[in-house]
TORDRENKE-376054 format. One record per residue: x, y, z of N, C-alpha, C in turn; residue number from 1. Coordinates in Angstrom, 2 decimals. Layout:
BEGIN
R        nX        nY        nZ       caX       caY       caZ        cX        cY        cZ   pos
R         X         Y         Z         X         Y         Z         X         Y         Z   NUM
...
This chain:
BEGIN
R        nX        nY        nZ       caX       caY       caZ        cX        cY        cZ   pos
R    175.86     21.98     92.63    176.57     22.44     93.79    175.58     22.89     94.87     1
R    175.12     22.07     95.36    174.45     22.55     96.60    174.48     22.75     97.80     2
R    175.23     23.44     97.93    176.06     24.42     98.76    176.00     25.79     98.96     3
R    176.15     25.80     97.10    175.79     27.22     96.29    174.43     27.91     96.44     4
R    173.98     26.51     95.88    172.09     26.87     96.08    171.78     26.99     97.35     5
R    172.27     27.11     98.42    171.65     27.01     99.78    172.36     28.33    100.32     6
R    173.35     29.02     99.68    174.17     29.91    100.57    173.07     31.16    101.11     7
R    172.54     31.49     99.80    171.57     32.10    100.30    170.46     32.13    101.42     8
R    170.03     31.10    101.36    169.05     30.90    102.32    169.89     30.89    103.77     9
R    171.66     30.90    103.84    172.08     31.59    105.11    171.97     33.03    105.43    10
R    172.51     33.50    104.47    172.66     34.96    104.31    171.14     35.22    104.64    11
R    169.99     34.77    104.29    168.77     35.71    104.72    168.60     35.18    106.19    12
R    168.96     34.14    107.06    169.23     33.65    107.65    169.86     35.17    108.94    13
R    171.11     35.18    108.31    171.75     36.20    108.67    171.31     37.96    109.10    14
R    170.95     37.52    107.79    169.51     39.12    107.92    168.72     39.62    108.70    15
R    167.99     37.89    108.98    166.71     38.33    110.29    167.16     38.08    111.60    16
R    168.79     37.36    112.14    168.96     37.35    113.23    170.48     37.69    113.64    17
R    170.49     38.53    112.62    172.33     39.13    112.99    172.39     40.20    114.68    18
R    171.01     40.81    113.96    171.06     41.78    115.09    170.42     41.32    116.82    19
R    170.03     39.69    116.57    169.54     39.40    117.76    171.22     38.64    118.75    20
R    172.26     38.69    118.27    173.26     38.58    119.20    173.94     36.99    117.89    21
R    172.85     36.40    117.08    173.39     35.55    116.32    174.81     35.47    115.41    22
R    175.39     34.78    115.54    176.83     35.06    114.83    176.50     33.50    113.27    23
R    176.64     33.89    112.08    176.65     33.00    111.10    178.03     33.27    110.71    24
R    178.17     32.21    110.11    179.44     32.22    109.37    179.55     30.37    108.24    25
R    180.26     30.87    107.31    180.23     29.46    106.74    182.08     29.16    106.57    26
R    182.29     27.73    105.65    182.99     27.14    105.58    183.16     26.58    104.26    27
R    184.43     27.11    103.41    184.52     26.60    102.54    185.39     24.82    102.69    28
R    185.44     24.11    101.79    186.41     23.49    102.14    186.26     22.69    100.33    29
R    186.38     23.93     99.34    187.23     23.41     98.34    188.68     23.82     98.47    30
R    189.14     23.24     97.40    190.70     23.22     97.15    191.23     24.08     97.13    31
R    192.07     24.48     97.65    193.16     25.82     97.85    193.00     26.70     96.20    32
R    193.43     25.61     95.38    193.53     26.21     94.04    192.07     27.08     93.74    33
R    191.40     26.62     94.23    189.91     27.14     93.83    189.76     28.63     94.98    34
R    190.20     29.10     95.90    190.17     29.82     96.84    189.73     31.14     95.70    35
R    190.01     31.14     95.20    189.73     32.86     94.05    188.73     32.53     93.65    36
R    187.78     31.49     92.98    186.68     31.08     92.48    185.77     31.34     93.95    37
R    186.00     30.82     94.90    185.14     31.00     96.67    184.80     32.72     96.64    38
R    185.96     33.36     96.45    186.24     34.50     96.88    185.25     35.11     95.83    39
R    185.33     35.25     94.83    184.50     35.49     93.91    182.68     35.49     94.02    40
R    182.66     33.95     94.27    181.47     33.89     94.64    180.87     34.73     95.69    41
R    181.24     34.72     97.10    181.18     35.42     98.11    180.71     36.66     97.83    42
R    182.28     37.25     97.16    181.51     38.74     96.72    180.51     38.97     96.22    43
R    179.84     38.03     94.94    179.16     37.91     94.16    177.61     38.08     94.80    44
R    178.00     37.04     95.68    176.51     37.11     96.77    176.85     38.08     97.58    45
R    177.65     38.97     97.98    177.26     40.23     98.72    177.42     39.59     99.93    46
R    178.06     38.58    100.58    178.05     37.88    101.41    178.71     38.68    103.16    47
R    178.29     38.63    103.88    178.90     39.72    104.85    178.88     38.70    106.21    48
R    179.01     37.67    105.98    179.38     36.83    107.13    181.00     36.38    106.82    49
R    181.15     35.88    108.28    182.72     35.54    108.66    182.57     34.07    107.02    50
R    183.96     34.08    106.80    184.04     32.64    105.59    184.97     32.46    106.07    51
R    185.52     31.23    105.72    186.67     30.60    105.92    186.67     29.59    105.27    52
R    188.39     29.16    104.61    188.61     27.98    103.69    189.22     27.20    104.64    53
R    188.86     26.23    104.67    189.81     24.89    105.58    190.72     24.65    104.24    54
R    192.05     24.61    104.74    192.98     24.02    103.66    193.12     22.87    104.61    55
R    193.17     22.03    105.61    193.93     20.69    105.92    192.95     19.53    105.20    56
R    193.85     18.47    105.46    193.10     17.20    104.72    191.75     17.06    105.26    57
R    190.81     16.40    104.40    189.33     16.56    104.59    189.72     15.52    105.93    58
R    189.89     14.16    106.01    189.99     13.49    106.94    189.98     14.21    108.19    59
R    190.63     15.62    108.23    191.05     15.87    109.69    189.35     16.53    110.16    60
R    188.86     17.05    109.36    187.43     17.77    109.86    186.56     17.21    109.78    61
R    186.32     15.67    108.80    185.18     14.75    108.58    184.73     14.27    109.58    62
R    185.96     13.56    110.07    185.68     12.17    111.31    185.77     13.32    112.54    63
R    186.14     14.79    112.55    186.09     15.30    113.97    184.85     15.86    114.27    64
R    183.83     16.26    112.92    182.50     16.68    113.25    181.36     15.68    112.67    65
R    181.48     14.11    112.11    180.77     13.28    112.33    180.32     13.55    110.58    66
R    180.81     14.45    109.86    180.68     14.58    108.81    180.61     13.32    107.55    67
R    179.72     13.29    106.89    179.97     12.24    105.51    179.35     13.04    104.43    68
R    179.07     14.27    104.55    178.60     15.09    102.95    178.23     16.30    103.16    69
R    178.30     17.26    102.12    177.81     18.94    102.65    176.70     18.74    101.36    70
R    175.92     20.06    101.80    176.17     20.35    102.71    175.81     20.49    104.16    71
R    176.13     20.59    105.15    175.58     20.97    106.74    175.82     22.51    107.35    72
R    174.77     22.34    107.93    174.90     23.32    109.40    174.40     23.01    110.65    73
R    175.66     23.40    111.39    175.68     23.47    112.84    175.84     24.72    113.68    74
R    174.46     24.21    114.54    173.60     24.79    114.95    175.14     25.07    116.47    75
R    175.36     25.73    117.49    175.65     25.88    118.70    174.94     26.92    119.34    76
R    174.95     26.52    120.73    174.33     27.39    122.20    175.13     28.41    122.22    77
R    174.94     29.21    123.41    175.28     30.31    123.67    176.72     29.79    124.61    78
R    176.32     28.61    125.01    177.79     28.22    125.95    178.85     27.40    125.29    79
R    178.41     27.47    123.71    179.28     27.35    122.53    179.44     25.89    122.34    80
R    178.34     24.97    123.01    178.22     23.66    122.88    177.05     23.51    121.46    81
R    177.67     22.31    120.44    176.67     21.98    119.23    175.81     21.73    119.86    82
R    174.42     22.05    119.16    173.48     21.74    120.11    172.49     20.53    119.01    83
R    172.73     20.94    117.75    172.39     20.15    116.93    172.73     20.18    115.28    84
R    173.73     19.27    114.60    173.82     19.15    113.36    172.45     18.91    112.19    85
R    172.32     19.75    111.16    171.87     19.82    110.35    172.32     19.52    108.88    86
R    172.14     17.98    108.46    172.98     17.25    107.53    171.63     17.08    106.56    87
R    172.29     16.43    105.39    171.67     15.36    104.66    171.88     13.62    104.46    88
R    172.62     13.65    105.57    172.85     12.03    105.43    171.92     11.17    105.50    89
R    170.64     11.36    106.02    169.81     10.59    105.86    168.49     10.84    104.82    90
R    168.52     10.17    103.58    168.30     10.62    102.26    166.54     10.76    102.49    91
R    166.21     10.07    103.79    164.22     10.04    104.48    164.54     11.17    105.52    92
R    165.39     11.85    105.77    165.06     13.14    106.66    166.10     14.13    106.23    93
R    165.59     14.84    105.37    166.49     15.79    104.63    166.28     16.93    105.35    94
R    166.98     17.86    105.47    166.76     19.57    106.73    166.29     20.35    105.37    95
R    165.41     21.17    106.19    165.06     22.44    105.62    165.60     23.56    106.66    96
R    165.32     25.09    105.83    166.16     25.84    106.78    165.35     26.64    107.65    97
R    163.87     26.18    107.06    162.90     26.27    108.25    163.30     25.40    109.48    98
R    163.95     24.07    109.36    163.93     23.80    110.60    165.13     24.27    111.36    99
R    166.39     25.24    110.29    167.20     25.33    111.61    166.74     26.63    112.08   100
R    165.75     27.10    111.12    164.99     29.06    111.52    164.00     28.50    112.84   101
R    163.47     27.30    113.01    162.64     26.86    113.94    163.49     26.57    114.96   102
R    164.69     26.16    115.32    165.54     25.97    116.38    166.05     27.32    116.89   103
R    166.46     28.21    116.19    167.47     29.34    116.05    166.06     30.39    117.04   104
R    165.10     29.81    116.52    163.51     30.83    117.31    163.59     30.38    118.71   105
R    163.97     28.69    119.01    163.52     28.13    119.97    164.71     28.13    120.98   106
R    165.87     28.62    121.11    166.85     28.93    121.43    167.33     30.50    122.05   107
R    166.39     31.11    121.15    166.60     32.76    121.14    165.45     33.05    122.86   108
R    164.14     31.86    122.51    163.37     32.37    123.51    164.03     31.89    124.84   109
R    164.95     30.45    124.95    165.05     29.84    125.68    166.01     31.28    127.24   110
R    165.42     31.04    128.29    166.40     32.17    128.91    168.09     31.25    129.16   111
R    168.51     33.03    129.12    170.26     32.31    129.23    170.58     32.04    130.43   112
R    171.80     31.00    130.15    171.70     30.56    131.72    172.90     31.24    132.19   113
């Protein structure tokens, strides 16, 4: 489940730039039935960002954010435009979370407009 294995590396994520105006939050999108198993986990990790379960059909969130596998993160601006997805679909350029900690740096310096 690597999803699981990565949650963490949001949450510290979270840690070093909650207080710079950064908002994290993740996305479940197992099965309703499983929602107590999510919940669980969450707590488990001490998790203190916004969560949320998508219950609608996967179809409706796949094809609307360009999605074909988790897990991802997306990155948005301050004027709440994506500024860049962070996938694994391409099995020769896999993300590390150095590179979205290297965007999230390069964004923070950028002045607001």
């Amino acid at each position: 489940m690597p999803c699981r294995e990565e949650f963490p590396k949001l949450l510290e994520l979270d840690g070093k730039y909650a207080s710079l105006g950064v908002t994290f939050m993740s996305v479940s999108v197992d099965e309703s039935d499983q929602k107590d198993n999510t919940l669980k986990f969450l707590q488990q990790k001490q998790s203190t960002i916004s969560n949320y379960l998508i219950d609608d059909k996967p179809e409706a969130w796949w094809d609307l954010w360009d999605i074909k596998g988790i897990p991802i993160v997306l990155v948005f601006g301050r004027d709440g435009q994506l500024v860049r997805k962070f996938d694994n679909d391409d099995p020769d350029n896999q993300f590390t979370y150095e590179d979205v900690e290297k965007l999230l740096k390069e964004l923070l310096e950028a002045p607001a407009s």
